[in-house]
C-alpha positions in Angstrom: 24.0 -1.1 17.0 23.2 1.3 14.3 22.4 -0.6 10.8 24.8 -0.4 7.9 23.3 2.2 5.4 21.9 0.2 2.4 21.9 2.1 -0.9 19.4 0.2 -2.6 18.0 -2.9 -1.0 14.7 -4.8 -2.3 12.6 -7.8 -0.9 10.3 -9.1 -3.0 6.8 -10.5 -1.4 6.1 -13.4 -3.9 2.8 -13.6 -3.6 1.1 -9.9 -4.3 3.8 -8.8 -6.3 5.1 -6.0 -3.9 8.4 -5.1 -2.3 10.0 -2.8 -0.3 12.9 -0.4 -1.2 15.5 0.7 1.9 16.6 4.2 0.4 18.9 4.9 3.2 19.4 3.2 6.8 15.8 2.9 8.2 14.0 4.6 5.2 12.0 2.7 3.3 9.8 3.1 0.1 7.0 0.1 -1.3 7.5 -0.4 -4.5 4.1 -1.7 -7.0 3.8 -3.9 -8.8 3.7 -3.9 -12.7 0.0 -5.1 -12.8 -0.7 -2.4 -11.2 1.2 0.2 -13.5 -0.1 -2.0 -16.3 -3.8 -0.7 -14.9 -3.5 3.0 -14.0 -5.7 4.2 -16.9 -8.1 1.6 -15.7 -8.0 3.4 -12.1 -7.8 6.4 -13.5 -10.6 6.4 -15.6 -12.8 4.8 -12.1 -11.6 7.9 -10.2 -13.1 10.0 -12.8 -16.5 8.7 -12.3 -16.0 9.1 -9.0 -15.2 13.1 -9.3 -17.9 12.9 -11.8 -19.9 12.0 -8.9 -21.1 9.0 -10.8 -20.5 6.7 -7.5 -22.5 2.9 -9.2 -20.5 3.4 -12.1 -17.1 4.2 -10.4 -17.7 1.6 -7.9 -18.4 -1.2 -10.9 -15.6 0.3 -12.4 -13.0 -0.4 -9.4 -14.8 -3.7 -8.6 -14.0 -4.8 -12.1 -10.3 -3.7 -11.6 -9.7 -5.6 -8.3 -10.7 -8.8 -10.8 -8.0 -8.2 -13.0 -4.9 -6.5 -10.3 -6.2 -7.5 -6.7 -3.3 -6.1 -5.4 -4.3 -3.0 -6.3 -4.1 -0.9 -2.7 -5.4 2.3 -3.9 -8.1 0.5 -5.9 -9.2 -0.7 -2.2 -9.0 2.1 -0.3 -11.8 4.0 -2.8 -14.1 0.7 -2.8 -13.9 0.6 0.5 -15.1 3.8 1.4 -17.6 3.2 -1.2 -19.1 0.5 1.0 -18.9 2.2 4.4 -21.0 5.0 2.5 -23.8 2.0 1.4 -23.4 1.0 5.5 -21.9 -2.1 4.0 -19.0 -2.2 7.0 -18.9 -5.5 6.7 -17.2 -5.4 3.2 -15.4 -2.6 4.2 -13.4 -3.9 7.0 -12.9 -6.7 5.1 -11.6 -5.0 2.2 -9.2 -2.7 4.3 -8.2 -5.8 6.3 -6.9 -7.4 3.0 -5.1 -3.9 2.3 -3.1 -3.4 5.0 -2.1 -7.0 5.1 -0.9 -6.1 1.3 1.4 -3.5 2.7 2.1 -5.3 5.5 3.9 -8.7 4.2 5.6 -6.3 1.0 7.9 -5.5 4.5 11.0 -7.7 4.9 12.0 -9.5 8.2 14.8 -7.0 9.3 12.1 -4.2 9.1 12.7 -2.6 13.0 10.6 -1.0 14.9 12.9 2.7 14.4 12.2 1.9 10.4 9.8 4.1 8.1 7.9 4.4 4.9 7.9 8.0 4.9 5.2 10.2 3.1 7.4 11.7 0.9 7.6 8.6 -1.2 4.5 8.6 -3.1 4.0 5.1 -3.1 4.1 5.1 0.6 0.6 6.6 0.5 -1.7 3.7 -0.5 -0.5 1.6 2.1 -0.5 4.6 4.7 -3.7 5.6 3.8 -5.4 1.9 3.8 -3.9 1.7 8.0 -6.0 5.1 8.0 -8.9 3.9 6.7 -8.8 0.4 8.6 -8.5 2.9 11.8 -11.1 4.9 11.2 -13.6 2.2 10.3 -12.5 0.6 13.8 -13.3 4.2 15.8 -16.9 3.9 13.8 -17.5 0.5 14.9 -16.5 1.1 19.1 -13.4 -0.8 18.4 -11.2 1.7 20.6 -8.6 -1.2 21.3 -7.9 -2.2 17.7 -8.4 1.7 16.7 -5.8 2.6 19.0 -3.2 -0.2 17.8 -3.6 1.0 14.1 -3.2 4.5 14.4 -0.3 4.2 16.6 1.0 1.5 13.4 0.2 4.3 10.9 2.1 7.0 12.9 5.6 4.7 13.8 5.6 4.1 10.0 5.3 8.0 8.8 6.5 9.8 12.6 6.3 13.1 10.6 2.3 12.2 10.1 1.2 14.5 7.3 -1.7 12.3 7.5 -3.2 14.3 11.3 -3.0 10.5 12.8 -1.5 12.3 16.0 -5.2 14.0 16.4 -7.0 11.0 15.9 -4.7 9.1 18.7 -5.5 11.8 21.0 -8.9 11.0 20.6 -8.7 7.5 21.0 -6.3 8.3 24.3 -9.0 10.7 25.7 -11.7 7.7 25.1 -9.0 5.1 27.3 -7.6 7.7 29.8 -4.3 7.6 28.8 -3.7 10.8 29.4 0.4 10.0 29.9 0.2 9.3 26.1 -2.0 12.3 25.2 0.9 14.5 26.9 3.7 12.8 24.9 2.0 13.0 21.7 1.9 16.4 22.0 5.7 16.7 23.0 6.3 14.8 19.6 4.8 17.6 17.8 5.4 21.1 20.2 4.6 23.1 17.2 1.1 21.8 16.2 -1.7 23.7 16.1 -4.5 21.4 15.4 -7.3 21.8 18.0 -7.2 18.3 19.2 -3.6 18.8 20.0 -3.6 22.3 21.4 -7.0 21.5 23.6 -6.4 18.0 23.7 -3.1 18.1 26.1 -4.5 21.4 27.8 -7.9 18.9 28.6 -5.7 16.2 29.4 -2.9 18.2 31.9 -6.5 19.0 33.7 -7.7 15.7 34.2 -4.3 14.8 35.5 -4.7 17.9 38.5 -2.1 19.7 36.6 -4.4 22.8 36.6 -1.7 26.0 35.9 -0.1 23.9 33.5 -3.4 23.2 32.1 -4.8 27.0 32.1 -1.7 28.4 30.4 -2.0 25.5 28.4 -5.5 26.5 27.4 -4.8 29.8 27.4 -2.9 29.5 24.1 -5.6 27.4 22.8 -8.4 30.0 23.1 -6.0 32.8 21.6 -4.8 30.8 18.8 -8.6 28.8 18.2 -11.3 30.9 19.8 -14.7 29.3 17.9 -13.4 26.0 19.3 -14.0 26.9 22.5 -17.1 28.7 21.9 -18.6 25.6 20.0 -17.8 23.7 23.3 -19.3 25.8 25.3 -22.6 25.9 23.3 -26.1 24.7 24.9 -27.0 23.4 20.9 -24.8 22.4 18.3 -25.8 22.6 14.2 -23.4 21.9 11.4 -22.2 25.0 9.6 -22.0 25.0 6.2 -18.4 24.2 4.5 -17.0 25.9 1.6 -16.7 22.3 0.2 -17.9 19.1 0.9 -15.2 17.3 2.9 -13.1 19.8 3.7 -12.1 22.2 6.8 -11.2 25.6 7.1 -8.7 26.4 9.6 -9.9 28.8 12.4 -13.7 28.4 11.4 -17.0 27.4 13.0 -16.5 23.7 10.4 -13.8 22.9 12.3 -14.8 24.2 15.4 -18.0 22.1 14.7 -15.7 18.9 14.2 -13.4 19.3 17.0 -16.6 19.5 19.4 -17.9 16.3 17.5 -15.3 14.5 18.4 -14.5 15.5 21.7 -17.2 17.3 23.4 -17.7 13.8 25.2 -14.4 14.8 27.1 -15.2 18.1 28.2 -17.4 17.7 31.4 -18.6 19.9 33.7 -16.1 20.8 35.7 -14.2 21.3 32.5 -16.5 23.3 30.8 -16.5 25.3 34.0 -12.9 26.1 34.1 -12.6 26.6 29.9 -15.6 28.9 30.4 -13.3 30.9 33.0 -10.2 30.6 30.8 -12.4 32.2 27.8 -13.7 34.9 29.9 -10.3 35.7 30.8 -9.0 36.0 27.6 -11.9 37.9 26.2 -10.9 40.5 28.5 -7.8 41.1 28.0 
């Protein structure tokens, strides 16, 4: 039975000082805390050191901050990549542990499984961001399991996933041979053109003997992302440079670089075999 639409309705989680917000049936905004408002030009001024590049002092900075708001998600999510950075993963996961647990019990009892914090609400984005980071730190670690099990959290939260969860799952899908899941992930977003989409369900309809499927599939991959495959099909691989640190550039070698990094693994050599033939065709024509 469809839930009654709820103009405002707030829950209050006692104990961290954050609730959640149901906009309109199933939508649902977090709502901080004031310690944490109280604070901002605290956080603010420890992102600037951080932009400044002034990474000891910005990390003093947020530690410092977490003494005096704890529940301070985004105040986590930078400390804890601060860690990973030192190699102190330990402290990390900890940290992103606590952060998504933060988010976590701010959500009320009748929260269902069809309900979202969507990214549009801006103070969605600690708490989406903090199931990101927990993810990510799992894939680092090898732990593909609980990797999998957050990233598919993160993307029933926020199913329009302006975060690119969707390419990390299909990662993570490649790595368990769920290739069933890869294919329906890519249904959920037809229009996608990131290469671990676009090669990732042409890879995976080949694996599951789907082979035309797969080459038209693949096909459209090449034409729309040709560097990919030609990063995949190198004997040597070196990092380009990047216009800026951190970032990607659609369509270029960086990404190409990065797609290959993270899923070269999957292409073997019967698949390099048959993208090889698939390239050569389209080169042709």
């Amino acid at each position: 039975m469809k839930r009654k639409i709820w103009t405002v309705s707030e829950k209050m989680n006692t104990k961290n000082g954050w609730r959640a917000r149901e906009n309109q049936d199933g939508v649902w905004s977090l709502v901080e805390p004031k310690s944490i408002k109280s604070n901002n030009e605290m956080f603010n001024n420890c992102i600037e050191h951080l932009n400044d590049e002034e990474y000891r002092t910005g990390k003093t900075c947020l530690e410092r901050l977490l003494d005096l708001c704890p529940n301070h998600i985004e105040a986590r999510n930078h400390l804890a990549t601060l860690y990973d950075g030192e190699g102190d993963q330990e402290r990390a996961l900890e940290l992103r542990k606590e952060n998504v647990d933060i988010g976590r019990k701010a959500l009320p009892e009748d929260f269902g499984e069809e309900d979202e914090l969507p990214w549009g609400f801006t103070q969605n984005r600690p708490f989406l961001r903090a199931l990101q980071g927990l993810g990510l730190l799992h894939l680092e670690n090898g732990d593909v399991d609980e990797a999998l099990s957050t990233f598919e959290e993160n993307l029933s939260y926020n199913p329009n996933d302006n975060q690119g969860i969707r390419g990390l799952l299909t990662e993570v899908y490649l790595e368990k041979g769920l290739l069933d899941k890869v294919v329906e992930l890519r249904k959920k977003f037809p229009d996608d053109a990131m290469p671990a989409i676009t090669y990732g369900y042409a890879l995976a309809l080949f694996k599951k003997g789907e082979r035309e499927k797969a080459t038209e599939e693949l096909k459209g991959a090449v034409e729309g992302l040709p560097k990919v495959a030609k990063e995949l099909l190198k004997n040597d691989h070196e990092e380009p440079d990047r216009i800026m640190p951190g970032t990607v550039s659609f369509g270029g070698w960086d990404q190409a670089y990065d797609h290959w990094d993270a899923f070269g693994e999957y292409w073997c050599e019967d698949e390099l075999k048959w993208l090889e033939e698939v390239f050569d065709e389209v080169e042709s024509s």
